[in-house]
N, C-alpha and C positions, 0 to 999 in steps of 0.2 A: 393158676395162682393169680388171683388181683392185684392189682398194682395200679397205684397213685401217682401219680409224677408230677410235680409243680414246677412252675419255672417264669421268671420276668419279675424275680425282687430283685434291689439294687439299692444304691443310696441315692437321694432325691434333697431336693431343700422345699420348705416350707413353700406350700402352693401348688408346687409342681403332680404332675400326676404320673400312675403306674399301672401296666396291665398285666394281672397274675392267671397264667391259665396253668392250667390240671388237664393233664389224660388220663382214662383211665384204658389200663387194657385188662384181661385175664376174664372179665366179666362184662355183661351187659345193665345200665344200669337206667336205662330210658324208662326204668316205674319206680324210680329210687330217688328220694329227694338227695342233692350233695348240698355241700352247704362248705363256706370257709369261717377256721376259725384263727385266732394269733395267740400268739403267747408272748410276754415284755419281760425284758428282763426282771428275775424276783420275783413273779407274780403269774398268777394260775393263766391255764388255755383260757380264751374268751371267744364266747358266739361272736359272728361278724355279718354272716349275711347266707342263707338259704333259699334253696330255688326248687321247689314240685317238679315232679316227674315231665307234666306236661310243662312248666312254665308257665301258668297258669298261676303261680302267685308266686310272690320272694317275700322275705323275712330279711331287715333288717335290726341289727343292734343299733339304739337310740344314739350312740356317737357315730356313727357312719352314714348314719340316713342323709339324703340329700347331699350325699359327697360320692358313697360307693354305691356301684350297680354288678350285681351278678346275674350271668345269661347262662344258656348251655345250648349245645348242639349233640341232639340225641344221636344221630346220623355217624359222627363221629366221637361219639363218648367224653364228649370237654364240657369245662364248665369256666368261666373267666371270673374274674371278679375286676372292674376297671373302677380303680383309686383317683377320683380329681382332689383337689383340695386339701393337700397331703397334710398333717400336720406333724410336731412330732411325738405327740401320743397316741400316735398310729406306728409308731415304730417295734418292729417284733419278729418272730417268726411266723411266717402265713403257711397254714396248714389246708390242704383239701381233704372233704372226708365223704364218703358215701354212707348212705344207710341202707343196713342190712336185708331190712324188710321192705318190701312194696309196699308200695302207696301210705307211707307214714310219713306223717309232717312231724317232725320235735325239731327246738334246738337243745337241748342236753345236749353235752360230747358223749355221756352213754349211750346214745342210741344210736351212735354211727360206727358201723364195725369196721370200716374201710378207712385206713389214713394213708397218707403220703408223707415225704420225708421231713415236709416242710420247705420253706424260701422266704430267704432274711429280707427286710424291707428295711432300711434306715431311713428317717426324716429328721435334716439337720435343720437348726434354728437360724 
């Protein structure tokens, strides 16, 4: 059984930064892009930022560029996402998800079969 597990949201103040990592266990996912996404209160899940199997290219959403960087270590089945520049419309639940298929780059949240429970981020003003 796959399984997600996120961990290292918190509340923060404006500026400040956070580091969200995801294990995954049940499955192998070193040919699977993962990717994080959040969700704010009242309002739909949102892409945030994707990373290829090899790491070989990330995918960020145009609010996050040049503030968040996502890595992963295949060796050990994680994926980080590290938040500098926090603001507070970065404020949400951060989600890690795998996709299902090898070697497919999307951000849709349809095309990732794998989620985790999520981890609350707050950034106060």
């Amino acid at each position: 059984q796959v399984r997600l597990v996120e961990s290292g949201g918190g509340l923060v103040q404006t500026g400040e930064s956070l580091r969200l990592s995801c294990v995954a266990s049940g499955g192998t996912f070193n040919r699977n892009t993962m990717a994080w996404f959040r969700q704010a209160p009242e309002k739909e899940r949102e892409f945030v930022a994707a990373v290829t199997w090899s790491s070989g290219t990330q995918y960020y959403a145009d609010s996050v560029k040049g503030r968040f960087t996502i890595s992963r270590v295949n060796a050990e089945n994680t994926v980080s996402l590290q938040m500098d520049r926090l603001k507070p419309d970065d404020t949400g639940v951060y989600y890690c998800a795998a996709d299902g298929t090898p070697q497919r780059l999307g951000i849709a949240s349809s095309l990732y079969e794998y989620w985790g429970q999520g981890t609350p981020v707050t950034v106060s003003s």
